[in-house]
C-alpha positions as CSV (number, residue, x, y, z in Angstrom):
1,X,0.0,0.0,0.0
2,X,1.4,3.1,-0.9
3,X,0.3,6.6,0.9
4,X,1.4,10.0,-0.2
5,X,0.9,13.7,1.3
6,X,0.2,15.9,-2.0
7,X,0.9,19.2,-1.5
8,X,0.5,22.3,-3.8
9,X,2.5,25.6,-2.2
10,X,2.2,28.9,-3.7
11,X,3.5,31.9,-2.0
12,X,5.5,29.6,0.8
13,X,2.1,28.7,1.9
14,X,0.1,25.5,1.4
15,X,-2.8,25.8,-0.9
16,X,-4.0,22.5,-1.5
17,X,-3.2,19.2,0.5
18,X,-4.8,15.7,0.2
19,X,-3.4,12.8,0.6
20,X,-3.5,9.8,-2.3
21,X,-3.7,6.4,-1.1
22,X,-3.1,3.0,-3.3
23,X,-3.5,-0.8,-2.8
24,X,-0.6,-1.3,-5.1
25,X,2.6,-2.1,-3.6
26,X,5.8,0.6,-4.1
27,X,8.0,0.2,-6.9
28,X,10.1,2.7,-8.3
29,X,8.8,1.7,-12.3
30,X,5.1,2.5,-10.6
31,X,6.2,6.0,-9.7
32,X,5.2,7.7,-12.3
33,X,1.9,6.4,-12.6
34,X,1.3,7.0,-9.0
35,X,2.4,10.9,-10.1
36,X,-0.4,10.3,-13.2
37,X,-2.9,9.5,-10.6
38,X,-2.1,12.3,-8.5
39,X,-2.5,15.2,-11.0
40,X,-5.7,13.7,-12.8
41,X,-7.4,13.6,-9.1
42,X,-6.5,17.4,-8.3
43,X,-6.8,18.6,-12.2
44,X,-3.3,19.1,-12.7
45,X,-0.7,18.7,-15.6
46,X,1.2,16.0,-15.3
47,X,4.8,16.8,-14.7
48,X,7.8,14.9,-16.4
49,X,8.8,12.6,-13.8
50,X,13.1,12.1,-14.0
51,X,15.3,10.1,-12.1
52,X,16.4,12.3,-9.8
53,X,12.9,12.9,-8.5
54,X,12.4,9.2,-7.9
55,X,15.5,8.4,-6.4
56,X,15.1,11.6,-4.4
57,X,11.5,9.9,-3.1
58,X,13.5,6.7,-2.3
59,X,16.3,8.5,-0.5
60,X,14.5,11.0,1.3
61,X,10.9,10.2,1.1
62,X,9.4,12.9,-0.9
63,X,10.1,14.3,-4.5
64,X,9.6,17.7,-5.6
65,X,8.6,19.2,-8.9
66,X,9.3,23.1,-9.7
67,X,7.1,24.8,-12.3
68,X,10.0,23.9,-15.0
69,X,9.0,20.2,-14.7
70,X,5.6,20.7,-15.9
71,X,4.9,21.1,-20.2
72,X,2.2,23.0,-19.4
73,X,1.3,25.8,-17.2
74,X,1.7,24.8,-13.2
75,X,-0.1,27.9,-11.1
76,X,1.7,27.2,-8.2
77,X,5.4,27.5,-6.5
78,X,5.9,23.9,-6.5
79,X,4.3,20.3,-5.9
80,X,5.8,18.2,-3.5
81,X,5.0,14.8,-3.0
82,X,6.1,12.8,0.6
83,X,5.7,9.1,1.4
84,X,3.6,8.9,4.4
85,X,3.9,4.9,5.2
């Protein structure tokens, strides 16, 4: 099972939170459909996901993606993602 704290931050304040929870077990090839998930529920664009920012989630427990990781226009500071398990 796989819990993660979304949060959106604009302004160095919180604007959304939620937390996404999945039956499916952790696995670093799953992360970016996890990060798919995520985005689709709170009507986001889907950033690119890179290495870094899933090794950074394995190291350190939560992976952060700036406004340049995003195709499209992101409204907000950043998106950081933290494993709550």
């Amino acid at each position: 099972m796989v819990k993660i704290w979304v949060r959106l931050v604009r302004e160095e304040k919180i604007a959304k939170s939620w937390i996404y929870t999945s039956e499916e077990n952790w696995a670093p090839e799953r992360f970016y459909g996890f990060v798919h998930d995520i985005c689709s529920e709170m009507d986001l664009p889907t950033p690119l996901v890179l290495n870094k920012h899933i090794s950074h989630f394995i190291e350190f427990n939560n992976a952060k993606f700036l406004p340049g990781d995003f195709v499209e226009s992101f409204p907000y500071d950043f998106l950081v993602l933290e494993n709550i398990v």
